[in-house]
C-alpha positions as CSV (number, residue, x, y, z in Angstrom):
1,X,49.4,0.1,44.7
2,X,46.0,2.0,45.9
3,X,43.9,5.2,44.8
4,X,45.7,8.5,45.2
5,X,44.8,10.9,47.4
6,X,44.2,14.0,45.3
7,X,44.4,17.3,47.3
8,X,41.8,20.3,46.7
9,X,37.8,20.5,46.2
10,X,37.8,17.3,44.1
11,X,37.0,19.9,40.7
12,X,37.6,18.4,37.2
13,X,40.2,20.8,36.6
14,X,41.8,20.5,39.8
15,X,42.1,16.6,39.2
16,X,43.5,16.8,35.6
17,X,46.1,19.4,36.9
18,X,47.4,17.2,39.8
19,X,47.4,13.9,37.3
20,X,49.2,15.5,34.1
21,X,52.3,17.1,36.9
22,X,52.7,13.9,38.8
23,X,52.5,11.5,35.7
24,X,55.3,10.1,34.1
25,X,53.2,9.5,30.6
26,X,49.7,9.9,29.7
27,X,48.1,7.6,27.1
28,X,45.4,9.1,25.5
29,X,42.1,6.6,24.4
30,X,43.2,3.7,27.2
31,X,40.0,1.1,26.9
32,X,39.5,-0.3,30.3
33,X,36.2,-1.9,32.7
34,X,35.2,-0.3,35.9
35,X,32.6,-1.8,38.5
36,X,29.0,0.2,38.0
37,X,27.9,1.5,41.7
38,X,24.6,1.0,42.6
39,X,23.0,3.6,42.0
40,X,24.6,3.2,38.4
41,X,23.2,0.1,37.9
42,X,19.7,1.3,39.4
43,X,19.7,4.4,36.9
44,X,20.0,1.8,33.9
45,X,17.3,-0.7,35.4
46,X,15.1,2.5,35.0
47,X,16.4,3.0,31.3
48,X,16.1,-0.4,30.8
49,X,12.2,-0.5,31.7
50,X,11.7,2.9,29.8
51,X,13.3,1.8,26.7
52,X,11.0,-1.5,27.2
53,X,7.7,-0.1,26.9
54,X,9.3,1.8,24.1
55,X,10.3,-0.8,22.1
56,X,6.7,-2.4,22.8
57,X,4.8,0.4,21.3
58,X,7.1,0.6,18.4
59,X,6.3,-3.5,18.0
60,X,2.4,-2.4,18.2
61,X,2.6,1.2,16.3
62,X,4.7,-0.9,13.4
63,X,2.1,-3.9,13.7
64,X,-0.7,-1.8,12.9
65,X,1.3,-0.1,10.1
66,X,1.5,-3.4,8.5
67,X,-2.0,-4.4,8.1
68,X,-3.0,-0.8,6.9
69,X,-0.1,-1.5,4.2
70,X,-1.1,-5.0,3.6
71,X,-4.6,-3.9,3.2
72,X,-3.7,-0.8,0.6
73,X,-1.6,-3.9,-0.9
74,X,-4.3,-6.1,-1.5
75,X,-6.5,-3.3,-2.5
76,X,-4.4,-2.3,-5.4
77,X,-3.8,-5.9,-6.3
78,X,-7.5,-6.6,-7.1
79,X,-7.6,-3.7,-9.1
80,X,-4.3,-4.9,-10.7
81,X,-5.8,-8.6,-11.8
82,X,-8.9,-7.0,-12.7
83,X,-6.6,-4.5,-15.0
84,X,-4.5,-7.7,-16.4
85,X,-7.3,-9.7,-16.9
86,X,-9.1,-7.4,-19.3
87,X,-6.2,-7.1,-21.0
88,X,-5.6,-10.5,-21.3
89,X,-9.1,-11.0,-22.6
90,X,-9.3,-7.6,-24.8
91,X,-12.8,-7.1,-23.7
92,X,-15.2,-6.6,-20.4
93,X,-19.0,-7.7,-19.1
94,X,-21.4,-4.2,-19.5
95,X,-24.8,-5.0,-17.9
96,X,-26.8,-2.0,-19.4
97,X,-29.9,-1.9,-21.1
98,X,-29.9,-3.2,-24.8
99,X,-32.8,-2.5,-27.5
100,X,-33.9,-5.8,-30.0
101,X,-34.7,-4.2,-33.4
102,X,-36.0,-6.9,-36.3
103,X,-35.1,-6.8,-39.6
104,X,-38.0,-8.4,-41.0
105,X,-36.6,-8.3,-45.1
106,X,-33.4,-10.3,-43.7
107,X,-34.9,-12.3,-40.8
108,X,-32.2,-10.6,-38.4
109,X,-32.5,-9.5,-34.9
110,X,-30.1,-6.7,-33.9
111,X,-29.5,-6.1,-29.9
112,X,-28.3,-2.5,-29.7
113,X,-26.8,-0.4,-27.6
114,X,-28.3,3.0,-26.5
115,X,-25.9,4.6,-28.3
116,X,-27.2,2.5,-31.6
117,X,-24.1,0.4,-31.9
118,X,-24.9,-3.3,-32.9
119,X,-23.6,-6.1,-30.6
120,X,-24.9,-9.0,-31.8
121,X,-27.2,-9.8,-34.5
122,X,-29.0,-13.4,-35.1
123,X,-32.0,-14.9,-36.9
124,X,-35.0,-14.7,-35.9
125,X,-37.2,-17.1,-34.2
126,X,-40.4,-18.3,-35.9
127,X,-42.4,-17.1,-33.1
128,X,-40.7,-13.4,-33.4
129,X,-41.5,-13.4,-37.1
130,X,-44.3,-11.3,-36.8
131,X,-45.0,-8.0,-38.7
132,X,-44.2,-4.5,-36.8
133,X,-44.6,-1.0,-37.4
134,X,-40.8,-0.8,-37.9
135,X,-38.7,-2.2,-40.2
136,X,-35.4,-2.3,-41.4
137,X,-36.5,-0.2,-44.1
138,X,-37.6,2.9,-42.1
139,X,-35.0,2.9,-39.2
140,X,-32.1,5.2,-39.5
141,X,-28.6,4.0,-38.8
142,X,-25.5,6.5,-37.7
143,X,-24.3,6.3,-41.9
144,X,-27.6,8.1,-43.2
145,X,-29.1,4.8,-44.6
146,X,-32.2,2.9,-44.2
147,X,-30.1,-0.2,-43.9
């Protein structure tokens, strides 16, 4: 067999209408393979360059993306081992500045916040022994006493 001749202007309509009154059956959804022309062929050599350079900007764009990501990432992941390892420990380094007040009646040196809250508290050194103006005695501490 070869191609019919299909009489008229070539329309859509036209073509359907001469196909459905000379068939003898019509199958609907018939899967078959035609041969592209060339100019078919050269139309998808164009999308196939276009969608090219797409796909390599997206590759780029989503390249970028992922080092602002990994960046935030490892950002928020010192913060979280500083966070855990304060925990772990239950305490934190403060540089700040401290004040040394003697306690000449017990021998004690207290290292103070500004606030007045004792850190530490050890004997005193023979060489630091030596009388002050302030004692113990005529501090005041945050309780009202003199010690």
């Amino acid at each position: 067999m070869k191609d019919l001749q299909i009489p008229g202007s070539g329309s859509v309509i036209e073509n359907r209408t001469f196909m459905e009154s000379n068939a003898d059956e019509i199958v609907e959804g018939y899967k078959y393979t035609r041969q592209l022309s060339d100019e078919e062929i050269e139309n998808e050599l164009v999308e196939f360059a276009n969608v090219s350079i797409k796909i390599e900007q997206l590759a780029e764009e989503k390249a970028r993306l992922l080092a602002e990501i990994n960046e935030k990432i490892k950002a928020e992941t010192a913060k979280d081992e500083k966070s855990m390892g304060l925990i772990r420990r239950g305490r934190m380094d403060v540089i700040e500045t401290v004040y040394l007040v003697k306690d000449e009646n017990e021998g004690n040196i207290g290292t103070y916040t500004m606030n007045g809250v004792l850190i530490s508290e050890r004997k005193m050194r023979g060489t630091e022994r030596q009388k002050t103006l302030f004692t113990r005695d005529n501090i005041g501490y945050k309780d009202g006493t003199n010690g």
